[in-house]
N, C-alpha and C positions, 0 to 999 in steps of 0.2 A: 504494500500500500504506500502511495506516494501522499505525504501531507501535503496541501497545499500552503501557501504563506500568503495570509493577508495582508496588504500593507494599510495600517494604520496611518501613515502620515500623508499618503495622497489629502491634498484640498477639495477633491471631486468629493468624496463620503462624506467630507463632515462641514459642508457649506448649505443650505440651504435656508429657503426666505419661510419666513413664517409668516403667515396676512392673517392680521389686527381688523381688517376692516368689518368683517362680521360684528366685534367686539365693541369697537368702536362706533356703531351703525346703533348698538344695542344702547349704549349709554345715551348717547346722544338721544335717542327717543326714550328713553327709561328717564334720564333723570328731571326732564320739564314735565313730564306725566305725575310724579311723584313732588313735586314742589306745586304743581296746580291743584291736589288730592290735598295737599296737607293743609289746615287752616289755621292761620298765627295770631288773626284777631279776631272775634268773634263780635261784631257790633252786633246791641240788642236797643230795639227803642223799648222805651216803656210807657204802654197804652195807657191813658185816661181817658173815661168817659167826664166829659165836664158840659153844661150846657152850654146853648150857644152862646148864648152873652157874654159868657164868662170867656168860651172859646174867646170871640169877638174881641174884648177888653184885654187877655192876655197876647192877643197880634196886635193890637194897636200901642200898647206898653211897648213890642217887640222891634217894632216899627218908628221909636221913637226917635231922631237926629239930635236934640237937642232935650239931655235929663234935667232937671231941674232938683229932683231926689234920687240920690243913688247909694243902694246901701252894699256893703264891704262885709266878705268876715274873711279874718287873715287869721293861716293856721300855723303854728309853730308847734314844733316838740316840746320845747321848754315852757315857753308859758301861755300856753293855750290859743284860747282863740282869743280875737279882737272882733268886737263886733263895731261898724263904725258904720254913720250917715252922714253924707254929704249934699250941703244946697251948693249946687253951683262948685267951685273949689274949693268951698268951705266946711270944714268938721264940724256939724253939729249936735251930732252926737257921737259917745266912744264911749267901750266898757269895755272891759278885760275881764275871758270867764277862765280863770286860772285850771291846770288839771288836777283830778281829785283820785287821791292817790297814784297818779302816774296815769290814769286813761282820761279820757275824752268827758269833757262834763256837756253830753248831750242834752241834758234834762235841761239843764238852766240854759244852754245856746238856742232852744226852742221855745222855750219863755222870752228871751231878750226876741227873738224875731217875732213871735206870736205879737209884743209889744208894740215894737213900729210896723206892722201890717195894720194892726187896728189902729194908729197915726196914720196910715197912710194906705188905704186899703185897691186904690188904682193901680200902685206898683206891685209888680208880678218876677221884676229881675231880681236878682242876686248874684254879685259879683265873687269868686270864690276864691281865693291867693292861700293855697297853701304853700308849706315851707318843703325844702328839700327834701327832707327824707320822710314826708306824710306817703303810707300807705293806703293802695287805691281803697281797700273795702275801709277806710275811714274816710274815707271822701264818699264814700255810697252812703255810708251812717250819716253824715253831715246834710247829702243831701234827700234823704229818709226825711230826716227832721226838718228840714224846711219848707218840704211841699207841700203837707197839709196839715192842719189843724188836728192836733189829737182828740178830739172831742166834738161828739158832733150839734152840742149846745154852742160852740164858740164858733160862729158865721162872721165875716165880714160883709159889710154892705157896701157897695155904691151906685150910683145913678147911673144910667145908661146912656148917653149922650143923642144918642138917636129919637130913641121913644119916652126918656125923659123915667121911664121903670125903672124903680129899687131893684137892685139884681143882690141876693146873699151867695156867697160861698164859701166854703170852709179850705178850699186854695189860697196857700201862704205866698210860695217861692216856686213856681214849677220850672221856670228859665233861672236856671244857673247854670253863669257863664267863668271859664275860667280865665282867672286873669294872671299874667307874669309866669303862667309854667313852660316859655318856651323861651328861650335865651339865643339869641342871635351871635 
């Protein structure tokens, strides 16, 4: 029997092309199918039923160019919140609801607004400034507590400008708008 002798070092046996393009065919359709599947925000609105007038009265607030009363609540870690109203550029009113025990003094932040709603029962806005490191479900809590009235004996009232009708509702704050959480 005669062996044969392979040669090993020839270039011919140990050169050839491998194709990626199948592979690469794969990805390229695989990974925008998989980045369009996946969902990173989740916007929810949240439905109110409110009647018309009040609808009406809360777009016309919404709609306004020129505030005359605009109210502020500023949030800090440290010392809570600031409730503040302003006529025009001016501070006319400020209170500071300090935190109680290290959380959120929700109870008393909805008393001070419950306050100037029934002073001012046309406005509908709420300006919101929280601090850097407020977490979002405390900015949900905050605006929990502004929208409506805990109690369904406390209405506000006001006139209708159209038909001249007392309109009541127990809608505080439902437009709160964020102010200063975006840094240029």
């Amino acid at each position: 029997m005669r062996r044969r002798r392979i040669n090993t070092n020839s270039d011919s046996d140990s050169t050839f092309e491998l194709d990626l393009s199948p592979m690469l065919a794969l990805m390229v359709t695989l990974i925008p199918v998989m980045l369009l599947a996946t969902v990173f925000v989740r916007v929810t609105i949240i439905e109110t039923s409110l009647p018309q007038l009040v609808e009406k009265a809360i777009e016309e607030d919404r709609n306004k160019k020129d505030r005359s009363i605009t109210f502020k609540v500023e949030m800090d870690q440290q010392k809570g919140f600031d409730v503040i109203a302003f006529e025009g550029p001016r501070v006319i009113y400020k209170k500071n609801i300090p935190l109680k025990n290290t959380k959120w003094d929700l109870q008393t932040l909805h008393g001070e607004l419950y306050s100037l709603k029934t002073q001012h029962p046309k406005i509908f806005r709420l300006d919101l400034l929280p601090g850097e490191n407020v977490k979002y479900d405390d900015l949900v809590k905050v605006m929990d507590e502004a929208r409506n009235s805990k109690s369904e004996e406390k209405k506000f009232s006001f006139p209708d400008k159209d038909s001249g009708q007392l309109v009541e509702t127990g809608v505080m704050f439902p437009d709160v708008v964020f102010a200063g959480i975006m840094e240029g």
